[in-house]
N, CA, C and O atoms as a Maestro MAE file, in Angstrom:
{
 s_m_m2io_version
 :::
 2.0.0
}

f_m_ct {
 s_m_title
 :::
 protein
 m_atom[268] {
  # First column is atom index #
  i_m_mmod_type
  r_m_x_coord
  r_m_y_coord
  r_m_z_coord
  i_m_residue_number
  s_m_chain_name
  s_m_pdb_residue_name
  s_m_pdb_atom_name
  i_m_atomic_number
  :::
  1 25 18.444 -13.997 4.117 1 A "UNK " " N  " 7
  2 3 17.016 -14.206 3.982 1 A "UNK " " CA " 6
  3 2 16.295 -12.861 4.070 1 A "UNK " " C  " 6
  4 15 16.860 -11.913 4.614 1 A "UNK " " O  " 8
  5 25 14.932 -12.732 3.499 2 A "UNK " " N  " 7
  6 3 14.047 -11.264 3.315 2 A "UNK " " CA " 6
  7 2 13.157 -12.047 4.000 2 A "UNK " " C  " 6
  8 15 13.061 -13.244 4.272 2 A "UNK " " O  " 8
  9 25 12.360 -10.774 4.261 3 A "UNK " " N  " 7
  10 3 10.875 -11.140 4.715 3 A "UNK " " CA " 6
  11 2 10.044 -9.748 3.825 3 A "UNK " " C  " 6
  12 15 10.527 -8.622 3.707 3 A "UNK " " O  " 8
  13 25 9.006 -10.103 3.400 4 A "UNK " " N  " 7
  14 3 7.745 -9.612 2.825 4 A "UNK " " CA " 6
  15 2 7.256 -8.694 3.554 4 A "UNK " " C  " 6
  16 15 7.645 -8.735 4.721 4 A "UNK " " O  " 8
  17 25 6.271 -7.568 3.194 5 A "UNK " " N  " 7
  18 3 5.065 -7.176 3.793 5 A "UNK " " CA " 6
  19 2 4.356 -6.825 2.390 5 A "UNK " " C  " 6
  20 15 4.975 -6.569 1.358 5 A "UNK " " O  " 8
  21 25 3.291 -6.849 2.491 6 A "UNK " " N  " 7
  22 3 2.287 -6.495 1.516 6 A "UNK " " CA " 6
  23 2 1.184 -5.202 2.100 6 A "UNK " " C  " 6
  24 15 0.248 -5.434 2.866 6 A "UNK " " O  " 8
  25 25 1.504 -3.925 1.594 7 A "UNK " " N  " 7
  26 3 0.511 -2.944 2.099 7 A "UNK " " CA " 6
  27 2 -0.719 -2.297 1.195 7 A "UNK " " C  " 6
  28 15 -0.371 -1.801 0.124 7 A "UNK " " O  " 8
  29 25 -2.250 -2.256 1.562 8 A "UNK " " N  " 7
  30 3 -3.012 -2.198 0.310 8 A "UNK " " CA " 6
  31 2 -3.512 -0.770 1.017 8 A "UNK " " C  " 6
  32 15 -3.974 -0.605 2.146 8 A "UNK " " O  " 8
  33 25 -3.282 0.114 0.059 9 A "UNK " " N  " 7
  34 3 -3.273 2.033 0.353 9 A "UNK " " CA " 6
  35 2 -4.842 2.653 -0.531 9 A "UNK " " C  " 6
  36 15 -4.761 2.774 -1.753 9 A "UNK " " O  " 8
  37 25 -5.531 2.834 -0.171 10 A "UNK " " N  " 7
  38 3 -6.983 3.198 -1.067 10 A "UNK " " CA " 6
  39 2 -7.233 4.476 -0.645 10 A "UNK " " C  " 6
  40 15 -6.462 4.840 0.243 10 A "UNK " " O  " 8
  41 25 -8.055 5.280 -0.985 11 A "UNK " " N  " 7
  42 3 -8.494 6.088 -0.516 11 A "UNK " " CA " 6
  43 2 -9.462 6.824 0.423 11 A "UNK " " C  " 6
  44 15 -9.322 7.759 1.211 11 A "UNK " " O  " 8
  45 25 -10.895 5.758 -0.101 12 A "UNK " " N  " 7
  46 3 -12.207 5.644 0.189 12 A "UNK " " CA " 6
  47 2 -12.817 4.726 -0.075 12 A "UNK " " C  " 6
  48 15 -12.676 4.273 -1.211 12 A "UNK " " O  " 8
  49 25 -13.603 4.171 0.715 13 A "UNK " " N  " 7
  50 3 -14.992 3.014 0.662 13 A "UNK " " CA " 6
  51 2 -15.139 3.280 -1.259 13 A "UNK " " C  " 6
  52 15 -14.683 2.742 -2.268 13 A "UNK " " O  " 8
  53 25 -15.889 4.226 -0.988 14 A "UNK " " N  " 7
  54 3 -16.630 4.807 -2.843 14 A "UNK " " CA " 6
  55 2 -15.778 6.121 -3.389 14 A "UNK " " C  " 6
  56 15 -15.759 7.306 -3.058 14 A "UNK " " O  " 8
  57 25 -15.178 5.440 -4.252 15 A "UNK " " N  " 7
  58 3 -14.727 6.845 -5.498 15 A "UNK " " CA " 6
  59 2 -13.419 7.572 -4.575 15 A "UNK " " C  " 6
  60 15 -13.134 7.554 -3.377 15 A "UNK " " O  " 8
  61 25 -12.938 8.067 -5.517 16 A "UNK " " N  " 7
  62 3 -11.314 9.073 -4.761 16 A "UNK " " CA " 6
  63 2 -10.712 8.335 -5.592 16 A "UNK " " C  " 6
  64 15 -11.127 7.252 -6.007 16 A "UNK " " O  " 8
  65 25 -9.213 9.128 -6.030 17 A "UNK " " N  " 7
  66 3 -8.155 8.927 -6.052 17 A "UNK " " CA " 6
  67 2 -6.868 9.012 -5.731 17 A "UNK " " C  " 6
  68 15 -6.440 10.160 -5.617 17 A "UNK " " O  " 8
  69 25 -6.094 8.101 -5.545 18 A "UNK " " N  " 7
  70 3 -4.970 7.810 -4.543 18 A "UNK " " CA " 6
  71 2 -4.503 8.977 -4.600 18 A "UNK " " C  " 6
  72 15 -4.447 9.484 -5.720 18 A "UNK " " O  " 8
  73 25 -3.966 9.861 -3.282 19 A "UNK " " N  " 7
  74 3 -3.235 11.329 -3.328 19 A "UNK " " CA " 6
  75 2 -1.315 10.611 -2.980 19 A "UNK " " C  " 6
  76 15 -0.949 9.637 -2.323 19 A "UNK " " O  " 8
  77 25 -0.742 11.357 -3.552 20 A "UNK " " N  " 7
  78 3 0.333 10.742 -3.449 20 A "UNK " " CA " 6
  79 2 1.040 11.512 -1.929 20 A "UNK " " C  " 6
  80 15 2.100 11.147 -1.420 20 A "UNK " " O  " 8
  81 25 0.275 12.479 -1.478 21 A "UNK " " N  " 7
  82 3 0.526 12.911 0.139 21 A "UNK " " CA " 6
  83 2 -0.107 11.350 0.882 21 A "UNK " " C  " 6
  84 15 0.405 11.090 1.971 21 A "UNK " " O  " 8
  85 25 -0.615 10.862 0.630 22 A "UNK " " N  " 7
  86 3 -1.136 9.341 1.359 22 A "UNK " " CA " 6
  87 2 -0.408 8.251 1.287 22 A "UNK " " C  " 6
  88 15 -0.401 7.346 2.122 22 A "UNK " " O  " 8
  89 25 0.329 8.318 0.120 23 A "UNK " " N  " 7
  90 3 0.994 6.885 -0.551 23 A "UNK " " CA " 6
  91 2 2.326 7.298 -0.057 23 A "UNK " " C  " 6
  92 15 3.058 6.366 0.277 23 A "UNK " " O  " 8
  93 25 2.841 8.611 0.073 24 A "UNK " " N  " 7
  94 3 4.274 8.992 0.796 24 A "UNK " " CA " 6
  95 2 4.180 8.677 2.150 24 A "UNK " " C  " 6
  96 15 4.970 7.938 2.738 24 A "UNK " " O  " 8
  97 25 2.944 9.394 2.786 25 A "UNK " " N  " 7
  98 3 3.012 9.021 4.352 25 A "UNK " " CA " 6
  99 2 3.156 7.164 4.707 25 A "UNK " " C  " 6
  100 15 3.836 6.686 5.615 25 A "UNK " " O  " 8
  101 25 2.657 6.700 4.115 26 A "UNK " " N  " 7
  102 3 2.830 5.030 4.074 26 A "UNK " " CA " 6
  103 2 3.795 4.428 3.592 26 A "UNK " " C  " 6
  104 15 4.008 3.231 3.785 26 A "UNK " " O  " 8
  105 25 4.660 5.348 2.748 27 A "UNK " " N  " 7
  106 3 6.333 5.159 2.591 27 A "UNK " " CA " 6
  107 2 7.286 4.873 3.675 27 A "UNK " " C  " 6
  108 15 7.862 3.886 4.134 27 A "UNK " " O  " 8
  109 25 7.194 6.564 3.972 28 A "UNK " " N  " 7
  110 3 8.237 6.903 5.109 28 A "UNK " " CA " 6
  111 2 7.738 6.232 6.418 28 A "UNK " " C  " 6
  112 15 8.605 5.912 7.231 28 A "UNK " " O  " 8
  113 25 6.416 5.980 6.716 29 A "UNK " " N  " 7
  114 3 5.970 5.123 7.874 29 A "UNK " " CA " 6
  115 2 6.935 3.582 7.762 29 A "UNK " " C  " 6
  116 15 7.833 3.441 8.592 29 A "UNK " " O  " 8
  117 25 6.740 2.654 6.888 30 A "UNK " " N  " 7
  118 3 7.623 1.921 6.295 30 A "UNK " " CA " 6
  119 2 8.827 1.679 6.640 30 A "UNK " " C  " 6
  120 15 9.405 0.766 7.230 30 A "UNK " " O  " 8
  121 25 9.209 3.009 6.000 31 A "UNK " " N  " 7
  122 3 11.063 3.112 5.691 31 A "UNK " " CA " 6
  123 2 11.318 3.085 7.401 31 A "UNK " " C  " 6
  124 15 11.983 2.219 7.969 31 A "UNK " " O  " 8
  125 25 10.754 4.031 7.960 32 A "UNK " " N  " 7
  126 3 11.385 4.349 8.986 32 A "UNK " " CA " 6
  127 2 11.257 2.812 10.183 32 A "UNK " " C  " 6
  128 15 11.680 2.673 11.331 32 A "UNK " " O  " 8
  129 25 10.570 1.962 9.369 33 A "UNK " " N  " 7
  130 3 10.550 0.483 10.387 33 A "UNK " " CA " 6
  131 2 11.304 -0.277 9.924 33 A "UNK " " C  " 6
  132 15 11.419 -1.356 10.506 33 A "UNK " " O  " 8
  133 25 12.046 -0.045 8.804 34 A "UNK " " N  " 7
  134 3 13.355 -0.619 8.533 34 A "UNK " " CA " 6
  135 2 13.193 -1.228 7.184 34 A "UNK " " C  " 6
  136 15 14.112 -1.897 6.713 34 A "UNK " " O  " 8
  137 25 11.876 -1.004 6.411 35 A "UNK " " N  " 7
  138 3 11.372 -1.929 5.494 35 A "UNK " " CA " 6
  139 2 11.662 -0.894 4.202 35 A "UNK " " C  " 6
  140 15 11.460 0.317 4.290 35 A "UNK " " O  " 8
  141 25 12.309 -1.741 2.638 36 A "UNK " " N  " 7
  142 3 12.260 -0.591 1.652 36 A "UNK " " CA " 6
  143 2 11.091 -0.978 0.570 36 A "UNK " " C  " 6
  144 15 10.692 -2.142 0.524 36 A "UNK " " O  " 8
  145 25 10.646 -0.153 -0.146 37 A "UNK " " N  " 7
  146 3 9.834 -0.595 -0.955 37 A "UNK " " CA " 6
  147 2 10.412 -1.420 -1.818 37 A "UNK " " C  " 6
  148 15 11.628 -1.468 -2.003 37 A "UNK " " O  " 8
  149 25 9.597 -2.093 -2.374 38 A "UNK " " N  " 7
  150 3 9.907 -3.054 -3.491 38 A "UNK " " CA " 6
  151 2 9.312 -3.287 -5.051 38 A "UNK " " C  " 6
  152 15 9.849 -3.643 -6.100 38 A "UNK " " O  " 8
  153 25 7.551 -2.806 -4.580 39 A "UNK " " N  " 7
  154 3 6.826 -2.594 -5.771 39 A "UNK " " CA " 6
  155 2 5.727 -1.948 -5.245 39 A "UNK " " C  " 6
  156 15 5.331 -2.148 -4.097 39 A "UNK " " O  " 8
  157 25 4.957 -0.801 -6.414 40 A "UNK " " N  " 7
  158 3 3.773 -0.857 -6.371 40 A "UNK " " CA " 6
  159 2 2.980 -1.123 -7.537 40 A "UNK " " C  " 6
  160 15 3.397 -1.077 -8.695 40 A "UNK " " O  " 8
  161 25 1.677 -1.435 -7.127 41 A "UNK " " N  " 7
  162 3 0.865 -2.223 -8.779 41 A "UNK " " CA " 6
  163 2 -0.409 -1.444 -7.837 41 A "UNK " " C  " 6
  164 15 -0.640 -1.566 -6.634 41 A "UNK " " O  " 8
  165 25 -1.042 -0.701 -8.757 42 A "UNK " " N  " 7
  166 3 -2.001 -0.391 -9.235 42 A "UNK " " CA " 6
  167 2 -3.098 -1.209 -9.071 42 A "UNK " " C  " 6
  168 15 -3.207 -2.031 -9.982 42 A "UNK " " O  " 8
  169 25 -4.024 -1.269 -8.142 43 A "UNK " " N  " 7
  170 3 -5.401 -2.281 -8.294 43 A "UNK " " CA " 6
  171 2 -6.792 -1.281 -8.035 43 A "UNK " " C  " 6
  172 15 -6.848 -0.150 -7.551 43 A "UNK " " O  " 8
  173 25 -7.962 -2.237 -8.596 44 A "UNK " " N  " 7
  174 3 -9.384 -1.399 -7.914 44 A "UNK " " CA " 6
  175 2 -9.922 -2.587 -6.765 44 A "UNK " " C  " 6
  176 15 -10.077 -3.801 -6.897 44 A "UNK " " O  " 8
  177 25 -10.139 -1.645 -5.548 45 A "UNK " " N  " 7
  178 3 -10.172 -2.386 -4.583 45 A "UNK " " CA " 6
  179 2 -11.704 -2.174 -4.611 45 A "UNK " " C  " 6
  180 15 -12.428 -1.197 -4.804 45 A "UNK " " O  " 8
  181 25 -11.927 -3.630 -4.310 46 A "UNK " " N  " 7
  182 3 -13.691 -3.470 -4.234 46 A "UNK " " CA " 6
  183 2 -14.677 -3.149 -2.916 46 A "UNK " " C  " 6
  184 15 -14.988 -4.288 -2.567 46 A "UNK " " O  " 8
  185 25 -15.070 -2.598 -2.368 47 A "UNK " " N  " 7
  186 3 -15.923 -2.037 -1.492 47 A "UNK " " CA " 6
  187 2 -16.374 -3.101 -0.809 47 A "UNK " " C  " 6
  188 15 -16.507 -4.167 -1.410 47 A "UNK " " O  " 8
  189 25 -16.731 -2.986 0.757 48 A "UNK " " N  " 7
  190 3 -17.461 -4.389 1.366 48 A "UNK " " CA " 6
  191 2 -19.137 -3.267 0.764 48 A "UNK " " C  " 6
  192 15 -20.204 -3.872 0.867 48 A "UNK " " O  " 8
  193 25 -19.190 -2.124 0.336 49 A "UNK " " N  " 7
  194 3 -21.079 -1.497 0.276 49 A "UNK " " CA " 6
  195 2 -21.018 -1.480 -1.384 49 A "UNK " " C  " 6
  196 15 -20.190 -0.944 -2.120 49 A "UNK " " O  " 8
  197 25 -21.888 -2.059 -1.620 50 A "UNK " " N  " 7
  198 3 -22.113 -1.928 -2.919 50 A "UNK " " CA " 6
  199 2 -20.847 -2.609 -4.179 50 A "UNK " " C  " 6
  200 15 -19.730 -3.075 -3.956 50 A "UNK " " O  " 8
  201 25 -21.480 -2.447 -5.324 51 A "UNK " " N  " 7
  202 3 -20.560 -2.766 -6.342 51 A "UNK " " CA " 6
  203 2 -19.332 -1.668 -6.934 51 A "UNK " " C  " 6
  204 15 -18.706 -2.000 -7.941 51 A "UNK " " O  " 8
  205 25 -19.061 -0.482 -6.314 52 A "UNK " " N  " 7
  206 3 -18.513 0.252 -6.705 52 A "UNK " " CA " 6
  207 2 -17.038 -0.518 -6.379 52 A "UNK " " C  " 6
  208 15 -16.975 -1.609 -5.814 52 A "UNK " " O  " 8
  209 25 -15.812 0.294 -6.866 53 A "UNK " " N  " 7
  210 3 -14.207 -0.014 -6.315 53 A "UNK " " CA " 6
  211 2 -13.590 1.102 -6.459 53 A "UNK " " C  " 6
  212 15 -13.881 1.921 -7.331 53 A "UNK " " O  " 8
  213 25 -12.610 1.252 -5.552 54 A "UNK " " N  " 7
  214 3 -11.659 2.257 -5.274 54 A "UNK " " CA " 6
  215 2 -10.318 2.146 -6.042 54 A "UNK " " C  " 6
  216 15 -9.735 1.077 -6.227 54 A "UNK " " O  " 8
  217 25 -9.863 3.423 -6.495 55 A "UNK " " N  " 7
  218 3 -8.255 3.417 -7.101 55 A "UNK " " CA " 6
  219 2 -7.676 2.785 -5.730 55 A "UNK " " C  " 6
  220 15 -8.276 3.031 -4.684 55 A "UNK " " O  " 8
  221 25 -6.528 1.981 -5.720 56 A "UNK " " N  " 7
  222 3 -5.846 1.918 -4.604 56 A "UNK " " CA " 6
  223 2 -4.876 1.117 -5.199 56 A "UNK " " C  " 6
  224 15 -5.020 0.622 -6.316 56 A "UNK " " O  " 8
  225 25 -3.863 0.965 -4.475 57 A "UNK " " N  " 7
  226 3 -2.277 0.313 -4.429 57 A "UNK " " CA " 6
  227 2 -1.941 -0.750 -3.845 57 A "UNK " " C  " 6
  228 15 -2.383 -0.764 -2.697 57 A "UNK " " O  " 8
  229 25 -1.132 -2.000 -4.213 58 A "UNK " " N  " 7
  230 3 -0.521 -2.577 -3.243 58 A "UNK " " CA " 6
  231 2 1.077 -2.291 -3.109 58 A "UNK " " C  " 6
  232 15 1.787 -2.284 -4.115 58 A "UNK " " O  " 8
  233 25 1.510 -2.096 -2.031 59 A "UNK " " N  " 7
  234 3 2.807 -1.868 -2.051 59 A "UNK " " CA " 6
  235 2 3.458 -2.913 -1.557 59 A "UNK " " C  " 6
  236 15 2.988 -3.629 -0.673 59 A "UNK " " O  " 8
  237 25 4.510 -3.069 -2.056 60 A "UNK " " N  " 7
  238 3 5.350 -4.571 -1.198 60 A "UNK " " CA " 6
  239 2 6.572 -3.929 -1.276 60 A "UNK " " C  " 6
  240 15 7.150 -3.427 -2.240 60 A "UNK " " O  " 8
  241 25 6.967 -4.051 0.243 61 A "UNK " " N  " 7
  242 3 8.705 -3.925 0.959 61 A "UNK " " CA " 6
  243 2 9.136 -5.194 1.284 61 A "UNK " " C  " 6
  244 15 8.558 -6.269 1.443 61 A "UNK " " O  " 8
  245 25 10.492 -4.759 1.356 62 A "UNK " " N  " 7
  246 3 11.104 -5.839 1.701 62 A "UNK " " CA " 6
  247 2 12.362 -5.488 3.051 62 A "UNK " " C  " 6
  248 15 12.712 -4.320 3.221 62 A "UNK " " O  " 8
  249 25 12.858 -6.443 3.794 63 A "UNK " " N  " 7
  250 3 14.033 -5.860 4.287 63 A "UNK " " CA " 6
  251 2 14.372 -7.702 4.648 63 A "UNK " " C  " 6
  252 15 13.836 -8.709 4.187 63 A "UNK " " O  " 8
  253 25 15.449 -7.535 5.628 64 A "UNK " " N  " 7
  254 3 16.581 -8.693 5.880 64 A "UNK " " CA " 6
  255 2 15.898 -8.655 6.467 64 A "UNK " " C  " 6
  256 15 15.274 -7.654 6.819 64 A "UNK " " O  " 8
  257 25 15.672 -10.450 7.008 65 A "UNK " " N  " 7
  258 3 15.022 -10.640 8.256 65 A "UNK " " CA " 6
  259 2 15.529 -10.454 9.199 65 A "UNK " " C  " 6
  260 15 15.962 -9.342 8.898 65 A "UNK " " O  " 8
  261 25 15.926 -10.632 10.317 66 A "UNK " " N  " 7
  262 3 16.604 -10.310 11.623 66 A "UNK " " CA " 6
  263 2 16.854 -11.909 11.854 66 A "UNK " " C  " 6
  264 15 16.083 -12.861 11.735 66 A "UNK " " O  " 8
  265 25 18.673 -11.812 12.351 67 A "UNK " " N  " 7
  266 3 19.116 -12.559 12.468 67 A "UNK " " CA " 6
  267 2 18.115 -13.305 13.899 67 A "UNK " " C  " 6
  268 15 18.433 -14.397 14.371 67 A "UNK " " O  " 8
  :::
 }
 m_bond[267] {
  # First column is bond index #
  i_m_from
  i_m_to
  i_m_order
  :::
  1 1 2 1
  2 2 3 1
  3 3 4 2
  4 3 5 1
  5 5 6 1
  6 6 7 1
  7 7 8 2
  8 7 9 1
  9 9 10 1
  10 10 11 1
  11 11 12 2
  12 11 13 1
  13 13 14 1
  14 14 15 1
  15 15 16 2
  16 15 17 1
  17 17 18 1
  18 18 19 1
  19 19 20 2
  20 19 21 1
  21 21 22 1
  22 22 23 1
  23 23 24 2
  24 23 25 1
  25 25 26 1
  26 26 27 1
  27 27 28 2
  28 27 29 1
  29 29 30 1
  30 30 31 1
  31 31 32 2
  32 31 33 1
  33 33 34 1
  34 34 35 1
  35 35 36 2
  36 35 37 1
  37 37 38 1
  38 38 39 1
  39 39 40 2
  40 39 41 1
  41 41 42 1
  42 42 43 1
  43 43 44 2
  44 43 45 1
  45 45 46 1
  46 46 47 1
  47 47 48 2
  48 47 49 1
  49 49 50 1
  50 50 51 1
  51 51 52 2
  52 51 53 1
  53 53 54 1
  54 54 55 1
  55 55 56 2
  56 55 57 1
  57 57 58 1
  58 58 59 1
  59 59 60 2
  60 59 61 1
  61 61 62 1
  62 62 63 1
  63 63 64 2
  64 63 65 1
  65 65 66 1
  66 66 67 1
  67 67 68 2
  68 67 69 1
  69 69 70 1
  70 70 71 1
  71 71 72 2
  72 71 73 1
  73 73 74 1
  74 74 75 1
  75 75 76 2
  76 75 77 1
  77 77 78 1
  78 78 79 1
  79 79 80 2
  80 79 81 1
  81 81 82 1
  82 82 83 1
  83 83 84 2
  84 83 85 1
  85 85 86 1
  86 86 87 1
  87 87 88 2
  88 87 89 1
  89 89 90 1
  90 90 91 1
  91 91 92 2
  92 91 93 1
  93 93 94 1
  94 94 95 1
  95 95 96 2
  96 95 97 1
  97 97 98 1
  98 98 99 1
  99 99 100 2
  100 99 101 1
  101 101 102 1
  102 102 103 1
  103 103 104 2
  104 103 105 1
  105 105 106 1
  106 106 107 1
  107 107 108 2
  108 107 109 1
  109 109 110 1
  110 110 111 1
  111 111 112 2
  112 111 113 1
  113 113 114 1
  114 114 115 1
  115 115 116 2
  116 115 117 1
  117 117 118 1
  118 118 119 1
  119 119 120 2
  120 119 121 1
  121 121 122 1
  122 122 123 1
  123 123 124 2
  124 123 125 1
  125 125 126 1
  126 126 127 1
  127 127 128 2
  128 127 129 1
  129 129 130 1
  130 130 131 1
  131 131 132 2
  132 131 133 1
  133 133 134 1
  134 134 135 1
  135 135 136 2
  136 135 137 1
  137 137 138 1
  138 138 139 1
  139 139 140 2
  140 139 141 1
  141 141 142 1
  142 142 143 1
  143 143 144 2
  144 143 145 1
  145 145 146 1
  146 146 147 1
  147 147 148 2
  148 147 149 1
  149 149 150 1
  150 150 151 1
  151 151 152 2
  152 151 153 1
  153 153 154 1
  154 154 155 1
  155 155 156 2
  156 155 157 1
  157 157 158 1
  158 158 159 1
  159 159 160 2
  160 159 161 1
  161 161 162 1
  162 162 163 1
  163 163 164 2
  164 163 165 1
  165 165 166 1
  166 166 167 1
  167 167 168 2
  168 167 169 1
  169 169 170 1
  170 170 171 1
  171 171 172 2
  172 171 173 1
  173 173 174 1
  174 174 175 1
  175 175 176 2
  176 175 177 1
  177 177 178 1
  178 178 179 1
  179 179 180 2
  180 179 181 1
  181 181 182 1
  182 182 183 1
  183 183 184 2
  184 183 185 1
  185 185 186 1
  186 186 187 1
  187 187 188 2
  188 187 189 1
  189 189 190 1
  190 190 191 1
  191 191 192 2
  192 191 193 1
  193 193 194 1
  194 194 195 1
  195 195 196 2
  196 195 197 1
  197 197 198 1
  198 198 199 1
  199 199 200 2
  200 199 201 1
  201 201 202 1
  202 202 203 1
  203 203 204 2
  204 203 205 1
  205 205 206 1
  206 206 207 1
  207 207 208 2
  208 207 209 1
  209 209 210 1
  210 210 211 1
  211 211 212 2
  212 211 213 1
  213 213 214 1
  214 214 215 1
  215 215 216 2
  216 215 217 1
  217 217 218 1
  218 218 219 1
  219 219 220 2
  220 219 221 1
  221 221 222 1
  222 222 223 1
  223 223 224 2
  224 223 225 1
  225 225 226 1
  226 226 227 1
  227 227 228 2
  228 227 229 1
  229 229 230 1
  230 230 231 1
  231 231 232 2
  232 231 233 1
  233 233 234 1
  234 234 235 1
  235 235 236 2
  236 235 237 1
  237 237 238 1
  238 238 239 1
  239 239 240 2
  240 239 241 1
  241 241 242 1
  242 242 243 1
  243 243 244 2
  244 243 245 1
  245 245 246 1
  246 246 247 1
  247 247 248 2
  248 247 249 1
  249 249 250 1
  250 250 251 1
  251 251 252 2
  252 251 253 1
  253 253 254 1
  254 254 255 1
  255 255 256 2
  256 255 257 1
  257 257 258 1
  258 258 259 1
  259 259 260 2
  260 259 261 1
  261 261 262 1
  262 262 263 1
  263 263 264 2
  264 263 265 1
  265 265 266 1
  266 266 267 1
  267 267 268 2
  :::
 }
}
């Protein structure tokens, strides 16, 4: 059996784009909890201020669940 996590990586409230020094640190944070990546997809995350949206990511790992 797997278990899921779903991680959503943005940059800023308004405007930026994803630095991949940000999207690595949230890798290896990850990896090192035992979890491997699985996918990332590309989304615009929408702001709780205003109508603007942010570049940002969802990442999904996966690992074995624990017996």
């Amino acid at each position: 059996m797997y278990e899921y996590k779903v991680v959503q990586v943005r940059e800023g409230l308004i405007g930026g784009k994803m630095s991949a020094d940000k999207l690595e640190k949230v890798l290896n944070e990850w990896a090192g909890k035992g979890w491997q990546m699985k996918s990332v997809t590309a989304v615009e995350v929408k702001g709780r201020l205003g109508p603007g949206g942010t570049e940002g990511v969802l990442v999904t790992f996966e690992r074995q669940r624990p017996a």
